[in-house]
Each structure stands twice: as C-alpha cells, then as structure tokens.
C-alpha positions, 0 to 999 in steps of 0.5 A, spaced: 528 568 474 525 562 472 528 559 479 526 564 482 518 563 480 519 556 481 521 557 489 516 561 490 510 557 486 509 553 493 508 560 497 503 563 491 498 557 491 498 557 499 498 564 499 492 566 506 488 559 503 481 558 507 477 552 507 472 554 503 477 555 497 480 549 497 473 547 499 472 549 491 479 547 489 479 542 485 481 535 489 489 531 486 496 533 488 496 541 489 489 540 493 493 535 497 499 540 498 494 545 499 492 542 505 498 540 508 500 548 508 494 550 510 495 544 516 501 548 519 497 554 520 493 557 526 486 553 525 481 550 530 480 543 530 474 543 526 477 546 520 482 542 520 476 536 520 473 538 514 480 540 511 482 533 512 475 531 509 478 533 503 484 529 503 485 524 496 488 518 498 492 517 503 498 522 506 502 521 512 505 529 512 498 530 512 495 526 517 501 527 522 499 535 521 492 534 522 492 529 528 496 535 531 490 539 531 484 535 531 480 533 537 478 527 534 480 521 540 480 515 535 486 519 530 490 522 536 491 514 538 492 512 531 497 517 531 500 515 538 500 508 535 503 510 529 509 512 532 511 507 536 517 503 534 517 495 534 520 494 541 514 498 545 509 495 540 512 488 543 510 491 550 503 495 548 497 490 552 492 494 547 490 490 542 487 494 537 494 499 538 499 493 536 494 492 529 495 500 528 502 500 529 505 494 526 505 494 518 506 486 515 512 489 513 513 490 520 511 483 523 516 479 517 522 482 520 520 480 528 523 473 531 518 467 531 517 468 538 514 475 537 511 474 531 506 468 535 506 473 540 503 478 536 499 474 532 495 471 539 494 479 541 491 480 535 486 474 534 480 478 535 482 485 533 484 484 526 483 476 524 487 477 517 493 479 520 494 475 526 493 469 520 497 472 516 503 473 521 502 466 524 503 464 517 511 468 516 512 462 521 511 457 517 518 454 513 513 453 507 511 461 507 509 462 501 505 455 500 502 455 505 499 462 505 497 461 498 494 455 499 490 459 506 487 463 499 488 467 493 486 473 497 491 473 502 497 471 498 495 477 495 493 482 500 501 480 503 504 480 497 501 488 495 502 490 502 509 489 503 516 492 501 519 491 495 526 487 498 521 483 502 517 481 495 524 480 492 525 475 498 519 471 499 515 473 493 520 471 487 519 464 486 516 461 478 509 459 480 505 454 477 500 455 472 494 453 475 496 458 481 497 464 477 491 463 473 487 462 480 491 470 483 488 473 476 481 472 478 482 477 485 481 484 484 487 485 487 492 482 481 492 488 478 496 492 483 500 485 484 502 485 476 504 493 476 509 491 482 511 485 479 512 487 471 516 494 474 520 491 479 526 487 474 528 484 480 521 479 480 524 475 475 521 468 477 515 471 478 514 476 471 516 468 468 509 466 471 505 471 468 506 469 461 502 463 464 496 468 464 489 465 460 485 471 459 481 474 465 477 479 466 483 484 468 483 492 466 486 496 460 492 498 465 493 490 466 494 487 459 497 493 458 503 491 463 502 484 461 504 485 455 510 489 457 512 483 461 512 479 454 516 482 450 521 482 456 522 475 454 521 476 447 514 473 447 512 478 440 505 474 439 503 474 446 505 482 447 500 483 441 495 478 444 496 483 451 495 490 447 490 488 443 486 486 449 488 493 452 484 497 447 478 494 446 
C-alpha cells in the first residue's frame, strides 16, 4: 500500500494543475516539479512564460520543456545552442551561440588550436570567457589564471566538473594566495566544493592557512570540518565558534 501511494504521489500533486494554483503554491522543489508537469501539458505559450517565471533556480528538464512552448526568440536560440555538440559548436560563425553552447568545462577538453579558435570568436560577446579560455593554453594554467585575478581563479574553479577541478585545481596554494581567494564572495561556493570532494587533498591543506575573513556561517562551519580532517582540534573549534555568533 505504502509503494502504492508513493507511485502515485507524483500524479496527485499534478493532478489538472492550472497557473493560478501553482501561481499560489509555495515556490522550492514541489513547485518545480509541478511546473515540469504542468510543461508536458497542452498550454499556450503564454502560460508556459508565466510558468517559467515561476521556476527557482535553474532546471534543464524544465527549460527543455518550456523552450518547446514558448514564443520567445531569444529562448528558442539558446535552446538550439544548447544543444549543439563540440564539433558543430567549432563550426557555428555566430558568436553569441558559440558562448551559449560551450560551457568552460567544455572549452578545457578542445585542442589548443581550438581553444584559440574559440577564444578570438568570443572577444567581444563575452570577454571573461574568451580570457579565460586563452588561458587553458597556458603551460602554467592555474598560475597564470590566479595571477589574472582572484575573481577569475574562482568563477573557473566553481564553474567546472569535478575531475577537472581534481586535475587542474589541486594543488597546495600559498598562504597569501588563499587568503587573498577568501575576500571574494565566491570562496564560499569554492570551500563547500573543496571540503566535500576527499579528492582535493592539496587544496583542503591550503584552507588551514585561512585568517578570519568576513565568510558565512555555512563557511567556517565547512572550514572546520576541513580541520578536523587533519586533526587540527583547536582550529575546528576556532571555526565553529565563529560559525555560531
């Protein structure tokens, strides 16, 4: 009986859902999948807008329906572009596709011809990412991106998988680097990658470096664990005392 209900759980919540009630309901995981359902059903376009105004985050299942129904220009060609592979990427001539397409994690697995190829296509669409994949052909990648700044180390390191994290990423970074990382609001995102993944080894061993910074709850509280991995006591407690004030 219990299996039962759990089947149909699915089906109950999207039972002849309309836009005003999830317009009411709540927004988080349940609305989201809400939503999708309510996606696969016979909606006009604008309904299917204002649905995905409703959408927290962002989710690919639902994108992918809401770009089948919507009129909207500008989400019918990211979603073409979205679902070009490398090799037609490497042929599109339009620049602002190529940057909707190709993810970084994308560009660090292309040759270095292509990597420059792709880099000079976006110079003037998206200047970040054109850096930072010039960069990828650097022999000295991850020195030479920290040196181009704090903010890029991290937007790559967070915008990556994890293998590529462990492969270019893992490395014991030198006290003043680390510190310097810590005063970007991105580090947060960068410790909870770092502290959960047992692979980044080298650089869970940078973070004990860490001084106190102006970091969340969430943070000091990851820091701490991170401590305690290599038995530092007296910092983990550092860490969580600060976590709680």
């Amino acid at each position: 009986m219990t299996k039962l209900l759990l089947l149909l759980f699915p089906l109950i919540l999207c039972a002849e859902l309309t836009l005003e009630q999830l317009q009411n309901s709540p927004s988080g995981h349940v609305r989201n999948f809400q939503i999708w359902q309510y996606m696969k059903t016979e909606i006009n376009a604008s309904a299917a807008d204002a649905a995905y105004d409703l959408v927290q985050g962002h989710n690919e299942k639902i994108f992918t329906q809401y770009a089948k129904k919507t009129d909207n220009p500008a989400v019918k060609e990211q979603y073409k572009c979205s679902r070009l592979d490398t090799q037609e990427l490497l042929r599109e001539k339009n620049a602002s596709c190529i940057n909707l397409g190709l993810s970084l994690a994308d560009a660090i697995d292309l040759s270095q011809i292509h990597r420059k190829k792709i880099s000079l296509s976006l110079a003037k669409e998206d200047a970040l990412k054109s850096k930072l994949i010039s960069l990828m052909n650097s022999d000295s990648f991850a020195a030479d991106l920290f040196e181009s700044g704090a903010k890029n180390y991290l937007h790559l390191y967070n915008s990556i998988d994890y293998d590529k994290r462990h492969k270019f990423f893992n490395i014991r970074l030198p006290k003043k680097k680390i510190n310097r990382l810590a005063e970007e609001k991105a580090f947060a995102k960068a410790v909870k990658y770092t502290v959960t993944d047992s692979s980044m080894y080298r650089m869970q061993e940078s973070l004990l470096d860490l001084e106190p910074h102006d970091l969340t709850a969430e943070s000091y509280f990851f820091l701490a664990l991170n401590a305690l991995r290599f038995k530092a006591t007296k910092k983990a407690m550092f860490y969580l005392e600060i976590a709680q004030k």
